[in-house]
C-alpha positions as CSV (number, residue, x, y, z in Angstrom):
1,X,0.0,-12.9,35.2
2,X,-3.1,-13.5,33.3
3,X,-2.5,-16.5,30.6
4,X,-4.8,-17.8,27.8
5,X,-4.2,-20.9,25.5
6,X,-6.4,-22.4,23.4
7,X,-7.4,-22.2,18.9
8,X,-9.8,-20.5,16.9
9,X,-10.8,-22.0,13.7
10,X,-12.2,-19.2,11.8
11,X,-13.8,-15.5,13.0
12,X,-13.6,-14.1,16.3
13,X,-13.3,-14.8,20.0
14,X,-13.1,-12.2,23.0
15,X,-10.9,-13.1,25.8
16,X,-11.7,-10.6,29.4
17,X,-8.9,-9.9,31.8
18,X,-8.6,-7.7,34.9
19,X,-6.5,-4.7,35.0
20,X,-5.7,-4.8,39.0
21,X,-5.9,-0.8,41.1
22,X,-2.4,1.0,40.3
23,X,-1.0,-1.4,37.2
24,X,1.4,1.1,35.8
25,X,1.1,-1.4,32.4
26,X,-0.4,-3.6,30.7
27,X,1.9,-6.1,28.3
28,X,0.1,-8.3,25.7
29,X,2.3,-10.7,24.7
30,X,1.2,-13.6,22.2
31,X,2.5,-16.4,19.5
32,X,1.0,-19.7,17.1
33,X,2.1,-22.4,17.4
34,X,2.6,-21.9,13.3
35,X,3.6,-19.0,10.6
36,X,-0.4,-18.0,10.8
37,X,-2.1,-14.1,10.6
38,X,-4.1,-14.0,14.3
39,X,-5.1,-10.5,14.5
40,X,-5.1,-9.3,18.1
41,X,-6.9,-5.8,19.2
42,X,-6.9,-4.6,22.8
43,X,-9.9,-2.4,23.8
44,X,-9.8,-0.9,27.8
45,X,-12.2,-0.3,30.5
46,X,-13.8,2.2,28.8
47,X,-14.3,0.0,25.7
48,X,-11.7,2.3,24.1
49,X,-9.2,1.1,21.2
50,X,-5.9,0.8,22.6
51,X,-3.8,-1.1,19.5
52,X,-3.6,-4.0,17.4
53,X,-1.0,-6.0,16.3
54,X,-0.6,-9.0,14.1
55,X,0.7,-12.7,16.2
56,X,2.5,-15.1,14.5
57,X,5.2,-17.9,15.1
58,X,7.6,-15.4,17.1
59,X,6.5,-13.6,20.2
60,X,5.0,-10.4,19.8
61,X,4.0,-7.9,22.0
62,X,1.9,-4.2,23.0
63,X,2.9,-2.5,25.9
64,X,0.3,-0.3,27.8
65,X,1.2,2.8,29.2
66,X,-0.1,6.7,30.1
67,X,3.5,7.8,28.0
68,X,5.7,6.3,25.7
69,X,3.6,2.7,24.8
70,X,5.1,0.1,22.6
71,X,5.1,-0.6,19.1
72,X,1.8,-1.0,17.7
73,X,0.2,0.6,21.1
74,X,-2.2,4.1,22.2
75,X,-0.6,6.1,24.5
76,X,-3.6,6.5,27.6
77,X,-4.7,5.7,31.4
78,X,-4.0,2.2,32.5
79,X,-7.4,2.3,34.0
80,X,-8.2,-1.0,36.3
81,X,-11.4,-2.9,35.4
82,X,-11.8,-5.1,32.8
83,X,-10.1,-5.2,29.8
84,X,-10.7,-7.4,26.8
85,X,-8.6,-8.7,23.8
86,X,-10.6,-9.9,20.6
87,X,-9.1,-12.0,18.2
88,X,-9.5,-13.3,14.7
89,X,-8.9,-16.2,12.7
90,X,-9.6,-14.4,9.0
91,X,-7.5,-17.2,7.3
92,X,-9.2,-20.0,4.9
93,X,-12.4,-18.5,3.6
94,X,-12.8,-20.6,1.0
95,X,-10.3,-23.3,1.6
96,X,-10.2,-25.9,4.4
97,X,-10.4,-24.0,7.3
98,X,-7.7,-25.3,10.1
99,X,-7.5,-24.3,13.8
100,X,-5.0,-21.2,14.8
101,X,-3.3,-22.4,18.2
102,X,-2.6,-19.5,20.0
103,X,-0.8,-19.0,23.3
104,X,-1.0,-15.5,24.7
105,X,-0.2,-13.8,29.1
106,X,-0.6,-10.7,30.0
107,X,1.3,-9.2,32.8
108,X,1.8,-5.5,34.6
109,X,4.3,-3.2,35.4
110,X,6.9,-5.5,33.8
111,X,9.7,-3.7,32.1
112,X,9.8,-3.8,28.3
113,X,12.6,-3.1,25.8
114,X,11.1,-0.4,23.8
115,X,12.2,1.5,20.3
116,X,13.6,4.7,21.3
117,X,11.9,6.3,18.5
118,X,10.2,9.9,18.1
119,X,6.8,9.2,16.7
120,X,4.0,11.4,15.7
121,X,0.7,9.9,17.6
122,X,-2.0,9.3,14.7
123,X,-4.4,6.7,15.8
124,X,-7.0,7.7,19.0
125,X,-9.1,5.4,20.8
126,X,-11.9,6.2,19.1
127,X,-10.6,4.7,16.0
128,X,-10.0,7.8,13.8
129,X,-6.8,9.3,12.2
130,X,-5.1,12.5,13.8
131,X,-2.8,13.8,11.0
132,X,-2.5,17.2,9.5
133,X,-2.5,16.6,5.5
134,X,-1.9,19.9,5.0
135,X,1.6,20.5,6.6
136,X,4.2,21.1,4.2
137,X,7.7,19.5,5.0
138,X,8.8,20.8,1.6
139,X,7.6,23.7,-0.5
140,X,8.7,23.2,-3.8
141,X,6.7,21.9,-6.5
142,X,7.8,19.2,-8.5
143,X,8.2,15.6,-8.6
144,X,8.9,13.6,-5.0
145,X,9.4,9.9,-5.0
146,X,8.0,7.5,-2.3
147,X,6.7,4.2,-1.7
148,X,3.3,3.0,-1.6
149,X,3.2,-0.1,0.0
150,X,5.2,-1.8,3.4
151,X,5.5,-3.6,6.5
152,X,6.7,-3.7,9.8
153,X,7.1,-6.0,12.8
154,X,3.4,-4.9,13.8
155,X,1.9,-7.0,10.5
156,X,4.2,-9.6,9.1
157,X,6.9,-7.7,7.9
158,X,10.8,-8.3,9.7
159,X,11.8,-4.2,10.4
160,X,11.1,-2.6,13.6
161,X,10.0,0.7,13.3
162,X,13.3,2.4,13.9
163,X,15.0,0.3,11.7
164,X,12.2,0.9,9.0
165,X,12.7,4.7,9.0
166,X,16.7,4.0,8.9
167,X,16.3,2.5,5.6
168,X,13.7,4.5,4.1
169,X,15.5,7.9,5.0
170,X,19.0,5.4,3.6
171,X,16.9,5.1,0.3
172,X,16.4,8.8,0.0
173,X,12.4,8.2,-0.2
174,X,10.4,11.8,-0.1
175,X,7.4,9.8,1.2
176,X,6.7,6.6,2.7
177,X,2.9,4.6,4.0
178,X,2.9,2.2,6.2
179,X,0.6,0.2,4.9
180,X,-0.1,-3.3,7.7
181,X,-2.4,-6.0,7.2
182,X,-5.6,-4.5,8.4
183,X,-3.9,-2.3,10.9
184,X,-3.1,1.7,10.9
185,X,0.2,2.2,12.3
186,X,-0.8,4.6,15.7
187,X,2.5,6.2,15.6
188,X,4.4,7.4,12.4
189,X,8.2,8.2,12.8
190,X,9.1,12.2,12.4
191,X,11.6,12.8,10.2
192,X,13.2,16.0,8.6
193,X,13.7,14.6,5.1
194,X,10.4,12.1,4.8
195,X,7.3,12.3,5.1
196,X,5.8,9.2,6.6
197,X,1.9,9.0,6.0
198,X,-0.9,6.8,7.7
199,X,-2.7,3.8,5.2
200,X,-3.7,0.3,5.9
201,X,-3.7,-2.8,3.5
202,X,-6.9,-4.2,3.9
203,X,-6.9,-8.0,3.6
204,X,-9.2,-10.5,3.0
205,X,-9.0,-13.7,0.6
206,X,-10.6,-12.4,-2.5
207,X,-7.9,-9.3,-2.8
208,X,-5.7,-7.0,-1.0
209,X,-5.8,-3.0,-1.7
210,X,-4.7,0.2,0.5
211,X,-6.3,3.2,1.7
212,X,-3.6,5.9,1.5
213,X,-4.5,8.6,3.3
214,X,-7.7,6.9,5.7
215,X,-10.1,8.6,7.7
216,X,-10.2,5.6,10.7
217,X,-8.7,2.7,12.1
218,X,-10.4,-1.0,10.4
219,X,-12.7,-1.6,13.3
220,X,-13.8,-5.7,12.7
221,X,-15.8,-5.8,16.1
222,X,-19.4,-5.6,14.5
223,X,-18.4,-6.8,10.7
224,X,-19.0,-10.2,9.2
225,X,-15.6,-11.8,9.0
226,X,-16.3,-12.3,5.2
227,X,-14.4,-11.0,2.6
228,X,-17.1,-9.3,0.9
229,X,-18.1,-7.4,4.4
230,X,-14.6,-6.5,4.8
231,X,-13.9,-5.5,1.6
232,X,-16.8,-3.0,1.8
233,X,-15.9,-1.9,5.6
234,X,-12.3,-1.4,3.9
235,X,-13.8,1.1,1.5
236,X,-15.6,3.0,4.0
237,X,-12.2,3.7,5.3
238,X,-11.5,6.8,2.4
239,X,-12.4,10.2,2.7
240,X,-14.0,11.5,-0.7
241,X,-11.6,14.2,-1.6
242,X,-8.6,12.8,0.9
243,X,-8.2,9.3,0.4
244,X,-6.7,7.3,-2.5
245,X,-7.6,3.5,-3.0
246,X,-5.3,1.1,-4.6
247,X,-5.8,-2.5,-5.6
248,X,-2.4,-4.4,-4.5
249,X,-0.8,-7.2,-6.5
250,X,-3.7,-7.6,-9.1
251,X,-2.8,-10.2,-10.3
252,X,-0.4,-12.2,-8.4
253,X,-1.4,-15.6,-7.4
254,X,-2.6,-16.7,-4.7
255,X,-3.0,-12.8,-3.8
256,X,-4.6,-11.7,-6.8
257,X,-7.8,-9.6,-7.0
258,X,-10.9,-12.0,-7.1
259,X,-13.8,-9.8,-6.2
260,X,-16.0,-8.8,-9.0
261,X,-18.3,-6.7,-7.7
262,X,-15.4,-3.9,-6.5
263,X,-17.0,-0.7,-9.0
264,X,-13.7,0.6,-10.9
265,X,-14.7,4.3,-10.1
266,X,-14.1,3.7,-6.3
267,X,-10.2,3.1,-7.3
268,X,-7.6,5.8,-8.2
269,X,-4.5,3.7,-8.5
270,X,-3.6,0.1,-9.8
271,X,-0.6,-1.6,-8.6
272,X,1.0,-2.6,-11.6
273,X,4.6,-3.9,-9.9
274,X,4.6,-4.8,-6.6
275,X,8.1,-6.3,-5.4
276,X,10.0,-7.1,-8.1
277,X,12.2,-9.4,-6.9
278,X,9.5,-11.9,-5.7
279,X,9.6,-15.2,-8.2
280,X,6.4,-14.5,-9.9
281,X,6.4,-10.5,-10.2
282,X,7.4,-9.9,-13.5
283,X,4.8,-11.9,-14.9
284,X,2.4,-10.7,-12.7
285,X,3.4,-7.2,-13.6
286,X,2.8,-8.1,-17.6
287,X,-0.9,-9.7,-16.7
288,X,-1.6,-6.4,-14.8
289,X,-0.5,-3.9,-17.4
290,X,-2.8,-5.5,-20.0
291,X,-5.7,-5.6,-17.3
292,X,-4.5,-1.5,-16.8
293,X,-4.7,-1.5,-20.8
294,X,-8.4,-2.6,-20.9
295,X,-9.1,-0.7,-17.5
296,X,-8.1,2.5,-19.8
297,X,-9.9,1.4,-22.9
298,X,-13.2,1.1,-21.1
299,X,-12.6,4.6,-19.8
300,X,-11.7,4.6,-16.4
301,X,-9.2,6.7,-15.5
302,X,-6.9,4.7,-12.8
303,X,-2.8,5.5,-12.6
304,X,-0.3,2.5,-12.5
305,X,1.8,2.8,-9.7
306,X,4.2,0.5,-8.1
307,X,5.1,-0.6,-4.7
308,X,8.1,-2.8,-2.7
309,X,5.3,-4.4,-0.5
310,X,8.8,-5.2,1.5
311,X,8.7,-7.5,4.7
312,X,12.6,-8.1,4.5
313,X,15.7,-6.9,6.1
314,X,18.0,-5.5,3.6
315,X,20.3,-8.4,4.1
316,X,17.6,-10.7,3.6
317,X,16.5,-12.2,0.0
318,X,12.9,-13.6,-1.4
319,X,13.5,-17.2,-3.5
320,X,16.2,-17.6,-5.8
321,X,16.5,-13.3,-6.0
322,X,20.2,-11.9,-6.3
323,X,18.6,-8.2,-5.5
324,X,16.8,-7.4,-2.1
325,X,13.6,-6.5,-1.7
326,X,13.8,-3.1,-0.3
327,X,11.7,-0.2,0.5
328,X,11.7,1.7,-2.5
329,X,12.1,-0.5,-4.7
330,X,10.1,0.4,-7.3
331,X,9.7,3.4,-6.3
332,X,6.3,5.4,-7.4
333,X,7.1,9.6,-8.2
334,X,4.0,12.2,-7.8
335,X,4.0,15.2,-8.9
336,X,2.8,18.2,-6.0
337,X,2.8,21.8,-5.2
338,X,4.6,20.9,-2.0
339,X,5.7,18.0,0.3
340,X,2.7,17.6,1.9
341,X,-0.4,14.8,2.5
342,X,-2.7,16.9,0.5
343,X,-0.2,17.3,-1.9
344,X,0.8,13.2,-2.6
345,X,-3.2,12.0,-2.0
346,X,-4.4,14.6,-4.9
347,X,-1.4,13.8,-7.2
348,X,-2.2,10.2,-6.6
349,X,-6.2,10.7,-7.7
350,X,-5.0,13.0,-10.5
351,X,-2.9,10.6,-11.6
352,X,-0.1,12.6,-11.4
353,X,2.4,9.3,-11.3
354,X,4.9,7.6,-13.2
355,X,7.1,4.4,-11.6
356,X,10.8,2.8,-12.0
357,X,12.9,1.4,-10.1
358,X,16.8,2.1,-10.7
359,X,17.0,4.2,-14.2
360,X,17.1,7.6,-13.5
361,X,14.4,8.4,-15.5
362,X,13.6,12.5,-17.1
363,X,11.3,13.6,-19.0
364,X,8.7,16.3,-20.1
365,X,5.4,16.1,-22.4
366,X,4.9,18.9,-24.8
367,X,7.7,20.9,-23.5
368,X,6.2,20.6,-19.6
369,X,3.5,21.6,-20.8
370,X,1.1,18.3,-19.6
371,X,1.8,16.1,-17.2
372,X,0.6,12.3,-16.5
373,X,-3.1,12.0,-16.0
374,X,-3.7,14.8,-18.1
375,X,-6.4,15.8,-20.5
376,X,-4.6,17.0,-23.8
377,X,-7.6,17.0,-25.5
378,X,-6.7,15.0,-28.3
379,X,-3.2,17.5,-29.4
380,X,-0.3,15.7,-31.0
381,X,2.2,14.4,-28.2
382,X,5.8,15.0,-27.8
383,X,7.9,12.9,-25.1
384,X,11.5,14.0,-24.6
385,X,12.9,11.2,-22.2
386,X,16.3,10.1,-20.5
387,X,18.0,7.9,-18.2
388,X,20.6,8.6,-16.0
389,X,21.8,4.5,-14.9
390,X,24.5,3.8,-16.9
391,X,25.0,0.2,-15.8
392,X,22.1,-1.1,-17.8
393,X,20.4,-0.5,-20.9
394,X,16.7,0.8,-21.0
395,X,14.6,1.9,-24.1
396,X,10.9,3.0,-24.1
397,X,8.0,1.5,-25.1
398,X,5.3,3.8,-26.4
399,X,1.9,2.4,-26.2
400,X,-1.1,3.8,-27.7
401,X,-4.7,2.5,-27.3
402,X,-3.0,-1.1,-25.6
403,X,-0.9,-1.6,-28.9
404,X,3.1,-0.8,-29.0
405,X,3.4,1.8,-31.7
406,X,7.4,3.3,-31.0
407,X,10.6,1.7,-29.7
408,X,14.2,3.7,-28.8
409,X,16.5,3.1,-26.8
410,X,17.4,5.7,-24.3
411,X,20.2,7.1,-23.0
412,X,21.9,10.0,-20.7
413,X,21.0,12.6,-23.4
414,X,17.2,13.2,-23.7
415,X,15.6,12.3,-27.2
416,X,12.0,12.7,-28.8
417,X,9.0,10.3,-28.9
418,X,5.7,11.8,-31.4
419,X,2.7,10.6,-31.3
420,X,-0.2,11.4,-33.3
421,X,-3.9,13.3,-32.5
422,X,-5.7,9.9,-33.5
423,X,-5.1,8.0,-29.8
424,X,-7.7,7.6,-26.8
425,X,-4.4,7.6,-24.2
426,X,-1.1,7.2,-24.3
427,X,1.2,5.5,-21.9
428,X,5.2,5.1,-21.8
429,X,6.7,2.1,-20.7
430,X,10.6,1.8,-19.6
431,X,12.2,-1.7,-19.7
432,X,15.4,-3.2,-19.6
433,X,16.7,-3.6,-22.6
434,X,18.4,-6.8,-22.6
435,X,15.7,-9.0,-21.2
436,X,12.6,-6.3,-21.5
437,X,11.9,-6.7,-17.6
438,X,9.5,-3.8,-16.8
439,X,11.6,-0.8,-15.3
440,X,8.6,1.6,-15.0
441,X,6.2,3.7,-16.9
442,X,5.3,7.1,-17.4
443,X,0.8,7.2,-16.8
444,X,-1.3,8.0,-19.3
445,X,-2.0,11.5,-21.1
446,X,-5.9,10.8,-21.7
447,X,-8.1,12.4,-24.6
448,X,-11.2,13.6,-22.9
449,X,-12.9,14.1,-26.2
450,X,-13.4,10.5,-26.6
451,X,-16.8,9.3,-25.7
452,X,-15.9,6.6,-23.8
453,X,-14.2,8.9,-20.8
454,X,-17.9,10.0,-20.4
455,X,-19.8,7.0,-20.4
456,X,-17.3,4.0,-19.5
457,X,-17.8,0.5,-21.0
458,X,-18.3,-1.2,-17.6
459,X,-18.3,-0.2,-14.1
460,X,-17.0,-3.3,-12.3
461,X,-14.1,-5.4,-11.9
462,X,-16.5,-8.7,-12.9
463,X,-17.2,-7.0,-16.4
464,X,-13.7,-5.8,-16.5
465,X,-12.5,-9.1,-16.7
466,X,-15.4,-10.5,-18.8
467,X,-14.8,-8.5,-21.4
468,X,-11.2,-9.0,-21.5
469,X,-11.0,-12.5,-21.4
470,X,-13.6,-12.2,-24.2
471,X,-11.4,-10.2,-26.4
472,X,-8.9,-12.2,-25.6
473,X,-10.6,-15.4,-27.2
């Protein structure tokens, strides 16, 4: 057994081992000594990618094999030579940086108890994403709900893998990413009712956001461990015409987006409400719809959506929350020609979107005629909505322009919301109507004739936020 102990302040260190002639596998196993993110990527003989895995607190390990490797590890030859494992400290950027200690052995041919779990393999060594966007698990067209944003074991999140796919296919999702803390998930459960699709949460401490739908694995080896170069490396991550970018959390502290040079136009979604049942979401989720208001009055086009950005067990609770946090909870519906990747990724860029949570919501837009994200050209708009929930109350909020202009309340039968030609967009918000918690939203409907869909009043986040706070005072 090959053991390393030791602490890494900040950035990266590469620790060699030996792979010794007929290993049958290689097990990584590692810890902190406290609740800290040390990233942990093996690499072979060959110098090839072999999986990643976030240590913490609690042991964690990748298992090595030709056939049926662990959670979080690449399937390939156990190849003797050396081996290295490259860590980093990415913590503390701009705080006081303190020392990660980090205890980690690596042994062979010891048994592991592994998830007996069909996966589809989707990560190679070379870094890229295997995975056929095109395959339909569904072929009607209508409206499929998923979630966005999750976590496993292999990041910091409590579900294994199998017990991850129990709950979403529990929770009757359509579609689900896996979206770790700078890691791809190599192997994506097969399911006959969901359609589990690759995405990574890049991480850094000026922001969070996800690539839905990447074309490679985050590869940190030759990349300043700065937020800025990782943010950038992050983006290179989406395929133009594939990929959908999101920015996570916006604006919940101490996770909030705080990097002003991200241009708007590289983003298609904006995560509006991301787990409601954390302390400081709905307020959060208030600050971010007016940011989303200004986003839309400077004409960029980006759709709200929502995710659970769950870590817990279903038994489990965040602070002082009587609900869990669960996948799918909110959970974000796109409208596609099909259950497919292609399908989800061009709803999501099309803004094809709307969010809630537990409502039940229906509705149409000039009698089906447009949908979220649509250019109406300026016609008159007509909302027929409903809700199935019958334990709560709910109304809609028509917003026009960033000012409220209707209120009903809404119920199991569907009734009418009008609004005029004179609007730039037009967005419908669903909330609860004894306390007015956000429930969800139908996206924007967008007149294109407006000049400011052509030539948008900024192009970065920096003069986003500039201008708001300016209109603000």
């Amino acid at each position: 057994m090959t053991e390393f102990q030791g602490e890494l302040t900040f950035g990266r260190t590469r620790l060699p081992f030996k792979v010794p002639h007929g290993a049958l596998s290689v097990n990584v196993t590692g810890s902190t000594v406290t609740k800290r993110f040390l990233y942990a990527a093996v690499y072979d003989a060959k110098d090839q990618y072999r999986g990643k895995a976030l240590f913490e607190k609690a042991n964690k390990s990748l298992c090595f094999k030709p056939e049926r490797s662990g959670f979080g590890a690449i399937d390939g030859d156990v190849m003797e030579g050396e081996w290295y494992l490259d860590l980093y400290n990415m913590d503390a950027e701009f705080r006081p940086k303190r020392a990660i200690q980090y205890r980690i052995w690596i042994d062979f041919d010891q048994e592991q108890n592994h998830e007996e779990l069909l996966t589809e393999k989707v990560v190679g060594t070379d870094h890229r994403i295997h995975f056929d966007y095109s395959k339909l698990l569904k072929s009607e067209s209508h409206w499929y709900r998923g979630d966005l944003h999750a976590h496993t074991r292999l990041s910091d999140g409590h579900n294994s893998l199998s017990a991850a796919k129990q709950i979403v296919e529990s929770q009757k999702l359509d579609f689900f990413f896996f979206t770790e803390h700078n890691i791809c998930q190599p192997g994506l459960p097969v399911s006959e009712s969901c359609l589990f699709l690759p995405g990574i949460e890049v991480t850094t401490d000026l922001g969070h956001f996800n690539v839905h739908g990447p074309e490679c694995m985050l590869d940190l080896r030759n990349v300043e461990l700065t937020s800025q170069r990782v943010i950038e490396a992050g983006m290179q991550l989406a395929r133009a015409e594939q990929s959908s970018i999101s920015i996570n959390h916006p604006m919940m502290k101490p996770w909030h987006w705080q990097y002003p040079q991200l241009l708007l136009e590289q983003i298609s979604t904006f995560e509006v409400c991301c787990d409601p049942t954390w302390p400081t979401s709905p307020q959060a989720t208030e600050s971010a719809l007016r940011v989303l208001n200004e986003m839309w009055n400077c004409g960029h086009r980006v759709a709200a959506i929502g995710g659970s950005d769950s870590h817990l067990e279903p038994h489990e609770r965040n602070p002082k929350a009587m609900e869990p946090s669960i996948y799918g909870d909110p959970a974000t519906f796109v409208f596609s020609h099909g259950l497919s990747g292609e399908g989800i990724l061009s709803g999501l860029r099309n803004g094809q979107v709307y969010i809630e949570r537990r409502c039940g919501l229906s509705f149409d837009i000039n009698n089906h005629q447009l949908l979220p994200g649509a250019d109406s050209s300026g016609e008159p708009l007509s909302y027929r909505i409903a809700v199935q929930d019958t334990q709560l109350s709910y109304l809609a909020e028509c917003i026009v322009d960033g000012e409220l202009v209707a209120t009903m309340m809404l119920g199991s039968e569907p009734k009418m919301m009008k609004v005029d030609s004179d609007y730039h967009w037009c967005r419908v918000d669903i909330r609860r109507a004894q306390t007015r918690e956000f429930e969800g939203c139908i996206n924007a409907v967008y007149n294109g004739t407006k000049p400011t869909f052509k030539a948008p009043k900024v192009r970065s986040w920096g003069e986003l936020i500039e201008r708001l706070n300016s209109d603000e005072v």
